[in-house]
C-alpha positions as CSV (number, residue, x, y, z in Angstrom):
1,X,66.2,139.3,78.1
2,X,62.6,140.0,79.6
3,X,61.1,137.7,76.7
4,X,63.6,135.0,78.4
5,X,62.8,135.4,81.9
6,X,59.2,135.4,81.4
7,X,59.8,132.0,79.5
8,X,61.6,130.6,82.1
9,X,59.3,131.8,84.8
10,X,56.5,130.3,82.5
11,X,58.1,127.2,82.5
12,X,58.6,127.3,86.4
13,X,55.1,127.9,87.0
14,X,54.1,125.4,84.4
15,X,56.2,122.5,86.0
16,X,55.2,123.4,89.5
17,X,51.6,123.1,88.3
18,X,52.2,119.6,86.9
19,X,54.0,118.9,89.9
20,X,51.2,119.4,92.3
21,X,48.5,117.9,90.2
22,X,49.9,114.7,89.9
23,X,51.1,114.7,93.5
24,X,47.1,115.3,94.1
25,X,46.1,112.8,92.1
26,X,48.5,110.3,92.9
27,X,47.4,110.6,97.0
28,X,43.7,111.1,96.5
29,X,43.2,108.8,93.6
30,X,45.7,105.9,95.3
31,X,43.5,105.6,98.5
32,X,40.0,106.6,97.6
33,X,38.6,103.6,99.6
34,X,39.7,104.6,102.4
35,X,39.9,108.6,102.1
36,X,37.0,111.1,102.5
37,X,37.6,114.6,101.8
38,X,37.0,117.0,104.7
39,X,38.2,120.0,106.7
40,X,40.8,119.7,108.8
41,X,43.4,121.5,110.9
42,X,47.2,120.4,110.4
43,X,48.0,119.7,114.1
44,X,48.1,115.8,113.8
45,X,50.2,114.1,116.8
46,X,52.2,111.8,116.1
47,X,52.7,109.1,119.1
48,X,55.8,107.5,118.7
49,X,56.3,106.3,122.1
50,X,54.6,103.1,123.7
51,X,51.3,104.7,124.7
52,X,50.2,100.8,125.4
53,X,49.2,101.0,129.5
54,X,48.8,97.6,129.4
55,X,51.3,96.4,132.8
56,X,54.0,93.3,132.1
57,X,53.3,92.0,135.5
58,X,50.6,89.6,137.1
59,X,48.3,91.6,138.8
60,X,46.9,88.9,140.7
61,X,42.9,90.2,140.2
62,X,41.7,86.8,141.4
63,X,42.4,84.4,143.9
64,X,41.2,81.1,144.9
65,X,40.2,80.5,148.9
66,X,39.2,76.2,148.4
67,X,42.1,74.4,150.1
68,X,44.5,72.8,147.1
69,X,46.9,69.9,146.9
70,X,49.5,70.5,144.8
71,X,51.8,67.5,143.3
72,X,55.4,68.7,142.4
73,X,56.3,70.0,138.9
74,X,57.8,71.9,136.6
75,X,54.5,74.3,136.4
76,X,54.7,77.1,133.5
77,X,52.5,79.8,131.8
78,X,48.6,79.6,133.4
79,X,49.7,76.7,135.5
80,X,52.5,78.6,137.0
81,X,50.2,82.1,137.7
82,X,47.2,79.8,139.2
83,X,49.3,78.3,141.9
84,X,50.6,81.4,142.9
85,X,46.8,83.0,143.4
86,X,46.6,79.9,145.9
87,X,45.6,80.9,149.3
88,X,45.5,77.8,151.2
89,X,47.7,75.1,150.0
90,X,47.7,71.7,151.5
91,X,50.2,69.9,152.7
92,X,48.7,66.5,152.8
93,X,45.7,64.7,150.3
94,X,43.3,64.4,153.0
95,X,39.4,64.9,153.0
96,X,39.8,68.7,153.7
97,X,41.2,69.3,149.9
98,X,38.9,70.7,147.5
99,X,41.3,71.1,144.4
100,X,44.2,68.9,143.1
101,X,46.3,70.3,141.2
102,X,49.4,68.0,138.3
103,X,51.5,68.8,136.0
104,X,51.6,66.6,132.8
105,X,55.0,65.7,133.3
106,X,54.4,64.9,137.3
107,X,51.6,62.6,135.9
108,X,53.7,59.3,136.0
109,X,55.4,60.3,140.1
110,X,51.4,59.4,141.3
111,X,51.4,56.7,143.3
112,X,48.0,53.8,143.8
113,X,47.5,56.3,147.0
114,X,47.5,59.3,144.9
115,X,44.9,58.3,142.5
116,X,42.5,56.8,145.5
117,X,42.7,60.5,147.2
118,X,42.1,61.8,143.6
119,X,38.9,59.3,143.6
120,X,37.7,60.4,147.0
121,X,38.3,63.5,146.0
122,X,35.9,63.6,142.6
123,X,33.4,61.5,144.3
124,X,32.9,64.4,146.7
125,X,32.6,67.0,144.0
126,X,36.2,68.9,144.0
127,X,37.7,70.0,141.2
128,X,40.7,68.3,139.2
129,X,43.2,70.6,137.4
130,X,46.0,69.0,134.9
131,X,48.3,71.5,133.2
132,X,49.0,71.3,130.1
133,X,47.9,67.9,129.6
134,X,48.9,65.6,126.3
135,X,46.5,63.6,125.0
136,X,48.2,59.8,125.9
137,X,49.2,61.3,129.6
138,X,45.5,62.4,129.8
139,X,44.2,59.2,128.7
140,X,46.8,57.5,131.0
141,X,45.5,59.1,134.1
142,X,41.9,58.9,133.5
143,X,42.3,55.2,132.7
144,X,44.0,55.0,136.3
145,X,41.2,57.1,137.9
146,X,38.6,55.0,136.0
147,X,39.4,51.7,137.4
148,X,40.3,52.6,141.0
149,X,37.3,54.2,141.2
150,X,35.4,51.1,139.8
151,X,37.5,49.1,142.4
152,X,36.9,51.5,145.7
153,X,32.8,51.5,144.5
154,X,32.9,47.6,144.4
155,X,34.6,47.4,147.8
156,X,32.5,49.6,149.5
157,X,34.9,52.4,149.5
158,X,33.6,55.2,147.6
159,X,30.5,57.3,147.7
160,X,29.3,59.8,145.4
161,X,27.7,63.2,145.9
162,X,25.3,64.2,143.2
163,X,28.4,66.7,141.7
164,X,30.7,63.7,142.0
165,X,28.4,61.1,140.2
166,X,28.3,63.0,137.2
167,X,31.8,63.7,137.2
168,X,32.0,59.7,137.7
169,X,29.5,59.4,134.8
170,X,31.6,61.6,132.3
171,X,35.0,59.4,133.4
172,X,33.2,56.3,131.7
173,X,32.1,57.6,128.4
174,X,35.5,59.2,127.7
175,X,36.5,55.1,127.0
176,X,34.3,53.3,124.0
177,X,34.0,49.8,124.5
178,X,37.0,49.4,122.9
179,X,39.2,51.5,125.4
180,X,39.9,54.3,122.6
181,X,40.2,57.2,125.1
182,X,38.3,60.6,123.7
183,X,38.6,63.8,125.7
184,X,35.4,65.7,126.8
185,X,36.9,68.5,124.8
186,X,39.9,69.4,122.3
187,X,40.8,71.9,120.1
188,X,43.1,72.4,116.7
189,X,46.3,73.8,118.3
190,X,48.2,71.1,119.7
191,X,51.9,72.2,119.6
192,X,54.1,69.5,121.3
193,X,50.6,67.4,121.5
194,X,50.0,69.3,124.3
195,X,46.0,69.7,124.4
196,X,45.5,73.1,126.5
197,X,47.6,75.0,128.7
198,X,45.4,73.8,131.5
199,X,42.3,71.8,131.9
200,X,39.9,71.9,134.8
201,X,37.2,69.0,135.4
202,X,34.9,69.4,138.3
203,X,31.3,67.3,138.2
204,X,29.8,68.1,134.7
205,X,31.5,71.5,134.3
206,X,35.0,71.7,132.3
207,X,36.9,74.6,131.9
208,X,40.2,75.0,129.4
209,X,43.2,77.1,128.8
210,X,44.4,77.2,125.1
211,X,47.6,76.0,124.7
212,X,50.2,78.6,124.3
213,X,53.3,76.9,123.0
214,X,52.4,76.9,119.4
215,X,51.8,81.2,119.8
216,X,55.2,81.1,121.7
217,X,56.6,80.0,118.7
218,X,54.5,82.2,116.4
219,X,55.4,85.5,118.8
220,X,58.9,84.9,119.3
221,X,59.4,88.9,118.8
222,X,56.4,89.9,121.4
223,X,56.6,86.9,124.2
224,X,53.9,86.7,126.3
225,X,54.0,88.2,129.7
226,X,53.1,87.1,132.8
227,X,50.4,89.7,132.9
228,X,48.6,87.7,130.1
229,X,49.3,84.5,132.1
230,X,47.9,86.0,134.9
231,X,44.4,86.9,133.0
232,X,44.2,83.5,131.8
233,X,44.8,82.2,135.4
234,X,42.4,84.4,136.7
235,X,39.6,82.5,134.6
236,X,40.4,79.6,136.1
237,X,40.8,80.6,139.8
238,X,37.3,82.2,139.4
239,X,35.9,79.0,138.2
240,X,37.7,77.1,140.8
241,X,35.6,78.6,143.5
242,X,32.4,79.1,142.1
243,X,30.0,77.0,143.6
244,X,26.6,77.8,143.1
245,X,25.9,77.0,139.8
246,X,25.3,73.1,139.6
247,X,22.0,72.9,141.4
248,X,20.6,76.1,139.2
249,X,21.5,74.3,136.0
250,X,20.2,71.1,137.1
251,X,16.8,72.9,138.3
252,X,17.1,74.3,134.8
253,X,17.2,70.9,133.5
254,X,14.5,69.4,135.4
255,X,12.2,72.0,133.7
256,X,12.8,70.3,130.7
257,X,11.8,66.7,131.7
258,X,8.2,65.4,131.7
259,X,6.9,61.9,131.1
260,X,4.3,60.2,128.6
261,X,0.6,61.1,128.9
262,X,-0.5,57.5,129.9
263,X,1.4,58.3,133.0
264,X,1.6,61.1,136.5
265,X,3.5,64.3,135.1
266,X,6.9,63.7,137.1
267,X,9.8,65.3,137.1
268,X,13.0,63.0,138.0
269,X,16.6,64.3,138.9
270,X,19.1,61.4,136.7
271,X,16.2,61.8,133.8
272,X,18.4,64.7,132.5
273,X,21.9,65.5,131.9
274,X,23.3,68.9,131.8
275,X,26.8,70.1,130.8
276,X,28.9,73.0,130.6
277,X,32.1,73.6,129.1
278,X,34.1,76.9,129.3
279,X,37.1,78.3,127.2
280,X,39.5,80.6,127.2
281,X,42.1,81.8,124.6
282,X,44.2,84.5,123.6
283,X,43.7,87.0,120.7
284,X,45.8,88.8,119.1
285,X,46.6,92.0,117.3
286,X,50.5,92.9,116.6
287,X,52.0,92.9,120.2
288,X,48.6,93.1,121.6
289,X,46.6,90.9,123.3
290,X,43.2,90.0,125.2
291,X,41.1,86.8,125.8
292,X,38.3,85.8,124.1
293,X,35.7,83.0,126.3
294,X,33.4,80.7,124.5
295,X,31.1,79.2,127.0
296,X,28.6,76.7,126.1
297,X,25.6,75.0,128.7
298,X,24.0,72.1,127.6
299,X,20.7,70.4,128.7
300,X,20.0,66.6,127.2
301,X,16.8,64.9,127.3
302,X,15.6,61.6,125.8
303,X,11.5,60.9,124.9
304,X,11.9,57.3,125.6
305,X,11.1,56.9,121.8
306,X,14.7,56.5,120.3
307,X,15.4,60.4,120.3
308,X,17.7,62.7,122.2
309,X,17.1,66.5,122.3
310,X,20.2,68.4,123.3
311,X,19.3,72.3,124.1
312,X,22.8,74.6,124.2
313,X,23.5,78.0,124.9
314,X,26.5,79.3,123.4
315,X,27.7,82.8,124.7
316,X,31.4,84.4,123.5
317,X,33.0,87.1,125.7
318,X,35.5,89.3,123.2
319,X,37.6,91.2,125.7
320,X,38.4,93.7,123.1
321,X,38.9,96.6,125.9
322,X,42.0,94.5,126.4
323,X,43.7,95.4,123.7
324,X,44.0,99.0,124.9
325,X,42.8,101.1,121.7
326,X,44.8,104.3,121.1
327,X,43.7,107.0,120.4
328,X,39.5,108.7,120.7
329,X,41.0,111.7,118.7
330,X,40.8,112.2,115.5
331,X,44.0,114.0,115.0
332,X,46.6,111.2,116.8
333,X,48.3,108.6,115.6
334,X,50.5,106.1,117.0
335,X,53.5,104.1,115.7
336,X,54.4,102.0,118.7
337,X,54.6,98.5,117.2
338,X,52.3,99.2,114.3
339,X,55.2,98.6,111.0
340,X,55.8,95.2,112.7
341,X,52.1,94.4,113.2
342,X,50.9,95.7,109.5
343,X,54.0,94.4,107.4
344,X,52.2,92.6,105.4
345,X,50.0,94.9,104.0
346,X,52.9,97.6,103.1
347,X,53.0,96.0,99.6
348,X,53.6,99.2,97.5
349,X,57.4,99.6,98.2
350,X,60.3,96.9,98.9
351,X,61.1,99.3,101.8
352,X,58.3,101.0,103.3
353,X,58.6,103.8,105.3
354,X,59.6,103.2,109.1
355,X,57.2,106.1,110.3
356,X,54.2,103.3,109.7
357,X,51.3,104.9,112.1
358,X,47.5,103.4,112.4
359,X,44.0,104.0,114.4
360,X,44.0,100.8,116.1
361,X,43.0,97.8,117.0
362,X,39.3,97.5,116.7
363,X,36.7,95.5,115.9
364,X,36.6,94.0,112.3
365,X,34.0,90.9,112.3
366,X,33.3,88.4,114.6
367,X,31.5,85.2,113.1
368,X,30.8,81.8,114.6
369,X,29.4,78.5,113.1
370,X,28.6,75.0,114.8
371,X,28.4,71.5,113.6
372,X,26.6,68.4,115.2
373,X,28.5,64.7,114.2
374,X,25.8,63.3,112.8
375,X,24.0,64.7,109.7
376,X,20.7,62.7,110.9
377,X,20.0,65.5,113.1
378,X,17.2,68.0,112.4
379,X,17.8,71.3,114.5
380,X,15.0,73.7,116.0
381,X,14.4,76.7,117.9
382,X,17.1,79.0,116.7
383,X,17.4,82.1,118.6
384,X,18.6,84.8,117.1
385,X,17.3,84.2,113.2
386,X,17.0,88.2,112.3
387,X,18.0,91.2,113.9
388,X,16.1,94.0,112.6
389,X,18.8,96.5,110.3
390,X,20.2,99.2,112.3
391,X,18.6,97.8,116.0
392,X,21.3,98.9,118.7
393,X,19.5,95.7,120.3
394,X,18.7,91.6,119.9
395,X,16.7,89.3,122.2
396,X,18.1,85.5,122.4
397,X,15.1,83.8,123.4
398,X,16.3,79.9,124.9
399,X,13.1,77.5,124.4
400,X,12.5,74.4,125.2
401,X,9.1,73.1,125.4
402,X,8.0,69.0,125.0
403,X,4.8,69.9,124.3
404,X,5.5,71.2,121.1
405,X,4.8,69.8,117.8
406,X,8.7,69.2,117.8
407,X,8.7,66.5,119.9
408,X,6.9,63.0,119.9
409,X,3.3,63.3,119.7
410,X,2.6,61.3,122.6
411,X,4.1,63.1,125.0
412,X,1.6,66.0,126.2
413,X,1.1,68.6,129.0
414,X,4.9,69.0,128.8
415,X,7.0,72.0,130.6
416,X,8.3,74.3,129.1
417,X,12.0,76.0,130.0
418,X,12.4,79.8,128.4
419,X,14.6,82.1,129.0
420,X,15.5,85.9,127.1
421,X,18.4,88.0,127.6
422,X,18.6,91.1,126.0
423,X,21.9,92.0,124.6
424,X,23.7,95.0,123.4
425,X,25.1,95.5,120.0
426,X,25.5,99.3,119.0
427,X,26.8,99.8,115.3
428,X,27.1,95.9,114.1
429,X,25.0,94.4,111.7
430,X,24.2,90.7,111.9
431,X,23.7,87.8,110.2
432,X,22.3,84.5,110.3
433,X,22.2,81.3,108.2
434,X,22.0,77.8,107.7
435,X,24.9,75.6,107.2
436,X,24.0,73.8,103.8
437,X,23.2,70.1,105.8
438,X,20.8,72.4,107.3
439,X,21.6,72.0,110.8
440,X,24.3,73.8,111.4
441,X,24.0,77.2,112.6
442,X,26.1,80.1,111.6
443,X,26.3,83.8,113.4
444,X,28.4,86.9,111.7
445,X,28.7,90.3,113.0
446,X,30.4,92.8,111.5
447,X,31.3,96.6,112.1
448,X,28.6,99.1,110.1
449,X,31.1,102.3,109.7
450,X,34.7,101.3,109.0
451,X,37.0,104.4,110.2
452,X,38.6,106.2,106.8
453,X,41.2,108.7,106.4
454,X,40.0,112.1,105.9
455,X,42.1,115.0,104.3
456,X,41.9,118.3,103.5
457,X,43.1,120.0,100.2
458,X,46.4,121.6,100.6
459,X,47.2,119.9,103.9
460,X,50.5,118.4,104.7
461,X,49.1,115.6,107.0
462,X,46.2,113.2,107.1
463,X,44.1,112.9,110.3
464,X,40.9,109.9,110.7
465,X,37.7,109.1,111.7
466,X,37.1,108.2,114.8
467,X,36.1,104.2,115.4
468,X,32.7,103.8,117.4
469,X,33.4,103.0,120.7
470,X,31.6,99.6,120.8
471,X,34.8,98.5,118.2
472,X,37.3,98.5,120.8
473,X,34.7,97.4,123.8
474,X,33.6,94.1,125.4
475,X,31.3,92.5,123.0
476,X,29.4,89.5,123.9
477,X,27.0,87.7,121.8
478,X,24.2,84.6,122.4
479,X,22.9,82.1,120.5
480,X,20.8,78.9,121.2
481,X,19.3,76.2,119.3
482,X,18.3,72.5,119.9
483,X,19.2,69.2,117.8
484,X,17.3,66.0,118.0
485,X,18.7,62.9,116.9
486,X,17.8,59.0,116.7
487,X,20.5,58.0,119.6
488,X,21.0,54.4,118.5
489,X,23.1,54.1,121.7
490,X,25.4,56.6,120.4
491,X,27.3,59.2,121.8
492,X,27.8,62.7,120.2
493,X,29.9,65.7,119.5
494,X,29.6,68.9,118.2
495,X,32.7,71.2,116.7
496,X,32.8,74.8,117.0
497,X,34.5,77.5,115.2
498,X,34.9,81.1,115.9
499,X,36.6,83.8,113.8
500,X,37.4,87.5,115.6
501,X,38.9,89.5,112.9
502,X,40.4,93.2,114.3
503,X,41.6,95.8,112.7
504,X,44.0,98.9,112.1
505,X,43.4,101.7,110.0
506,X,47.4,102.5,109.0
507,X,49.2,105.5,107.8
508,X,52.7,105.8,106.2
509,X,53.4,110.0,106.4
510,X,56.5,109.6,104.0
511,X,54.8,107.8,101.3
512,X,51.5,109.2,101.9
513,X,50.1,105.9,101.5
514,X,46.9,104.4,104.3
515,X,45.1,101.2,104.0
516,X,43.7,98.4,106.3
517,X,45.4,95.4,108.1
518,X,42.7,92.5,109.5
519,X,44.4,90.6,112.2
520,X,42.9,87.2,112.1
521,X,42.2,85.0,115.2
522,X,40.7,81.2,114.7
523,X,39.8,78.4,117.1
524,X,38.0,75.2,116.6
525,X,36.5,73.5,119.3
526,X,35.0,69.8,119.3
527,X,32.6,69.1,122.7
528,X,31.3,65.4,123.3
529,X,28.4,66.1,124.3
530,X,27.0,63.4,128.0
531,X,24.1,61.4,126.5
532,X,20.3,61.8,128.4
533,X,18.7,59.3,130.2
534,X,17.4,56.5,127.8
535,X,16.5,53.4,129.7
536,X,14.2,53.0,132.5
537,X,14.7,50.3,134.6
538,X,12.3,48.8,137.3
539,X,13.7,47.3,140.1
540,X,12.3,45.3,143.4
541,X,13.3,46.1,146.9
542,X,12.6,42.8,149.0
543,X,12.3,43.0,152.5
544,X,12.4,39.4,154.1
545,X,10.6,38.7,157.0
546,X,8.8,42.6,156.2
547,X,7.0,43.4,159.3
548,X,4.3,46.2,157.5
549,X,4.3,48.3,160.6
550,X,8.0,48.7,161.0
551,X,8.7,49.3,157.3
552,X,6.0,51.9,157.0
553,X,8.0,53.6,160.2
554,X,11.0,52.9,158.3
555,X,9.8,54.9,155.2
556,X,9.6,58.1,157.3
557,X,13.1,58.1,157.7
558,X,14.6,56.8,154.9
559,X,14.4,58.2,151.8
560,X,13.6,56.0,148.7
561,X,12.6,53.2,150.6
562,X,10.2,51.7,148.3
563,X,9.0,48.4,147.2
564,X,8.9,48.6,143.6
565,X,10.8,52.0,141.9
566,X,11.6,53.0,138.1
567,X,15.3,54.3,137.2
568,X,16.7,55.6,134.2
569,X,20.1,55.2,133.0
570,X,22.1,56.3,130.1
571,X,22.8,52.5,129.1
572,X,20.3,49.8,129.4
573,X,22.8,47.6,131.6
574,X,23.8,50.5,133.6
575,X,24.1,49.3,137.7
576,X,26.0,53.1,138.9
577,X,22.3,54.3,139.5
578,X,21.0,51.7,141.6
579,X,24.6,51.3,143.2
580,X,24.2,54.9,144.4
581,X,20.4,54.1,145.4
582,X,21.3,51.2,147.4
583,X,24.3,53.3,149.4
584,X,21.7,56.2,149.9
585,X,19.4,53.7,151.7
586,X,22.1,51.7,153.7
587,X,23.2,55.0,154.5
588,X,20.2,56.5,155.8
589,X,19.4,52.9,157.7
590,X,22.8,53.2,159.4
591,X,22.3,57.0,160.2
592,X,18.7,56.3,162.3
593,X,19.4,52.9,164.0
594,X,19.5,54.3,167.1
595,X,15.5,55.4,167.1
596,X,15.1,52.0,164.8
597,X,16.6,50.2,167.4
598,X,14.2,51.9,170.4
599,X,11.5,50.7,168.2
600,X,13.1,47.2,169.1
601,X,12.4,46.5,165.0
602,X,13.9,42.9,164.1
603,X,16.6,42.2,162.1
604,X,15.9,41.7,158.6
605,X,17.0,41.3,154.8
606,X,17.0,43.9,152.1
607,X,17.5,42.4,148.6
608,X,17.7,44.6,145.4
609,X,16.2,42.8,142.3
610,X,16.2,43.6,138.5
611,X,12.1,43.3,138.0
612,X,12.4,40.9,134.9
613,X,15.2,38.7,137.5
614,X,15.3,36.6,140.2
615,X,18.4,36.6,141.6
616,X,19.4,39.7,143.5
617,X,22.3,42.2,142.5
618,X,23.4,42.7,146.3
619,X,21.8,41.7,150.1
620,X,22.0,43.6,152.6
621,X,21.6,42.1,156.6
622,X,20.2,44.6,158.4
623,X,20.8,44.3,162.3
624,X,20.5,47.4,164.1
625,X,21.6,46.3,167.4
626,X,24.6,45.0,165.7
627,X,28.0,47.0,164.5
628,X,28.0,48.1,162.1
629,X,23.8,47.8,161.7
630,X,23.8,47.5,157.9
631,X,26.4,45.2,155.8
632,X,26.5,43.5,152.6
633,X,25.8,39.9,152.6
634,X,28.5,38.7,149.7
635,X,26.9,34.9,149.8
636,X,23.1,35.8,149.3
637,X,21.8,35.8,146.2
């Protein structure tokens, strides 16, 4: 009998022993990528209720203050949550509006009257908003815009500021000569052939709204709230009302100009073009979500030798805080929409566990690579090329010199434009390389200590690193670079694609089982990019019957007033620039007739001729005792 008990107990204790050691093997041997052996104390929380602060409702953070015409519509998503941030809403188009705001489907209700106040309204630098705009209603109301702008400048009818030119000059080139309509930006989600969820145009600045429809679809389970709405709306409203950034940029882009050595070093304001286009879209981890902003300023300058030089700046803001990370402590987990959000990766059962935790979301990767239309291009001046291993730091030097080698030869004692920021980027390592046609630029960051499960022998529960906090932080990186290109009269494009990969770090507690789930978020941009200057044109100002003494008093008072001048255009048959040159000096003519007309000065003409022409473009009679003192003579030539 004790010879039998001992067996049995002998086979007990041998079974049990078994039991345990494959058990051990089985969980330490299943996960060794992600585990690390450690000590550890066996109070591990388990969060199972939503521990996601994140509110449902628009907080309204930002407002905008510029006085806005709305035209009635069915407005939704960011369109819906920017009207209501509206604090002074029009209830007429008159000269007082600074923003005009349409739904697509209110596109075809404008009237001729509409689209004149919408003219006015861009010539004097406001801002234009369409929500979520299709691509043939888009092209239907610029086309509208287009020619009754063309129609109110050839009647007299229509001014331009130097904001509203250039939004002017941007309206033109979205038509080849062929009328094929291409927007100044698109992107790869087009649900419904809706473009964005909103576009804003104001001068040379646009600003965009991903469209949402297609993710409505995709998140049917986790809708989006009008908290999210509202962030996105915020964006906009901010950009609504800022106003002091066009005459910085275009300072910025006068340092880049300078002309051949044979002639004075000038600098000229319409010799460079400067753009800027800002976007905003969601990311996305499980039922989480933040926006990500790609931002991109571009300065264009041609050497009057067949070449353009285009310098961009590309920043992206990741809004990662966003995303609310739970938890800083290595001994809590959380299971509040985690199974859901990590399905996918549950792969070793047909029914895995419903107690599904994870350490999440953070930072994966974030990479970003750029690609100019025409493989012609050479590309110089990258900035960043190497980040030194293990530097919590990078400098992004922007350079633009035309005195470099880089440029034409001939063009010496240029200026240069540079500019270094110094950005943050604890705990990522970086790469860079060259697309393989060499021009195309490519930036990856990635995280340097992925968080692991840690577990000590003989404990019941597994607890985790904890993830840096730079992984679940704002992260914003910069990058600049400059491609040159024989124009040939063309007009280009560059295409853009960012990839922000997060993470979660998951743990099933009834299987024992951990792994990783990446959480992948995509976007592809495409910018046409607003050509240089690449003509000069010389034109003749004729005075008849020019009295020397009264013109010279005339050229203390009005600006431009010159015999001879240069211009340069975009297109060698351009007529917008010396259309706004001529207005400028009727205007100024008009303005002083009073102390013109004291100086009893005799009426005159002033004819405006191409210097390789003789029959003038437009006459002005100039009478400054009459009313009105300055009109167009439509019979002179």
């Amino acid at each position: 009998m004790n010879n039998q008990h001992k067996t049995i107990d002998h086979c007990f204790a041998l079974c049990a022993a078994m039991a345990f050691f494959f058990s051990f093997v089985f969980c330490a041997c299943s996960n060794d990528e992600n585990i690390a052996e450690g000590g550890g104390e066996d109070d591990v929380e388990f969060v199972d209720e939503n521990e996601d602060s994140t509110p449902t409702t628009d907080e309204m953070k930002v407002k905008s203050y510029l006085r806005t015409y709305v035209v009635a519509g069915n407005y939704q998503h960011s369109g819906k949550a920017l009207i209501k941030r509206l604090q002074d809403v029009a209830e007429v188009m008159d000269a007082s509006v600074q923003t005009f705001i349409v739904d697509n489907n209110s596109v075809a209700t404008l009237t001729d009257l509409d689209y004149r106040n919408m003219a006015l309204l861009v010539a004097r630098g406001g801002n234009l908003v369409i929500c979520q705009p299709t691509k043939a209603v888009l092209k239907t109301m610029a086309m509208r815009l287009k020619d009754t702008a063309l129609s109110m400048y050839q009647n007299q009818e229509l001014t331009f500021n130097d904001v509203g030119f250039r939004a002017f000059q941007r309206l033109i080139l979205m038509f080849k000569e062929n009328q094929e309509f291409t927007p100044a930006m698109s992107d790869n989600i087009d649900s419904n052939n809706i473009l964005f969820d909103l576009l804003a145009l104001r001068g040379d600045l646009k600003h965009a709204v991903t469209d949402v429809t297609e993710h409505e679809k995709e998140d049917a389970n986790n809708p989006y709230t009008d908290n999210l709405y509202g962030k996105l709306a915020d964006e906009t409203a901010e950009w609504l009302d800022r106003r002091d950034d066009n005459k910085e940029r275009m300072a910025k882009g006068r340092l880049l100009m300078a002309q051949q050595a044979n002639g004075p070093q000038e600098i000229y304001d319409n010799i460079s073009t400067t753009d800027q286009f800002e976007y905003a879209m969601v990311t996305r981890t499980g039922h989480k979500r933040a926006i990500m902003k790609l931002q991109y300023n571009v300065w264009a300058v041609n050497d009057t030798k067949g070449y353009d030089y285009y310098l961009l700046q590309q920043e992206i803001v990741c809004t990662n805080d966003q995303f609310n990370f739970a938890y800083d402590d290595k001994k809590k987990w959380t299971s509040w929409g985690v199974r859901e959000a990590v399905i996918e990766s549950l792969t070793y059962a047909k029914n895995p566990s419903k107690n599904i935790y994870a350490h999440w979301p953070y930072l994966k990767n974030l990479s970003t690579n750029v690609k100019f239309s025409d493989g012609s291009a050479s590309i110089k001046d990258i900035s960043p090329t190497q980040i030194d291993k293990g530097s919590t730091t990078y400098t992004q030097t922007t350079h633009m010199s035309l005195s470099v080698a880089f440029l034409n030869p001939e063009i010496k004692g240029g200026l240069d434009m540079t500019n270094s920021v110094t950005r943050t980027i604890p705990d990522i390592s970086t790469d860079f390389t060259l697309g393989k046609d060499a021009i195309s630029p490519q930036w990856s960051y990635a995280i340097t200590q992925q968080p692991k499960i840690i577990k000590k022998f003989g404990s019941d529960f597994w607890y985790h690193d904890v993830v840096k906090p730079s992984y679940h932080s704002t992260f914003i990186v910069g990058h600049s670079w400059i491609w040159k290109v024989k124009h040939n009269d063309k007009t280009f494009s560059f295409d853009t694609h960012v990839t922000l990969n997060m993470e979660a770090l998951w743990y099933d507690k009834d299987f024992n089982r951990s792994g990783y789930h990446i959480f992948p978020n995509h976007i592809d941009v495409t910018y046409q990019l607003t050509p240089p200057s690449r003509y000069e044109q010389v034109w003749l100002m004729v005075m008849k019957e020019r009295n020397d003494d009264d013109y010279n008093y005339m050229k203390e008072y009005v600006r431009n007033f010159e015999s001879k001048f240069s211009l340069n255009t975009v297109k060698n048959d351009d007529r917008y620039e010396i259309g706004r040159r001529m207005d400028s000096i009727a205007k100024d003519l008009s303005t002083h007739k009073d102390i013109f007309l004291e100086r009893k000065i005799k009426p005159f003409q002033l004819r405006f001729i191409p210097n390789d022409k003789t029959d003038a473009i437009r006459v002005y009679d100039v009478n400054f005792s009459a009313s009105p003192a300055v009109k167009i003579n439509k019979d002179a030539k």
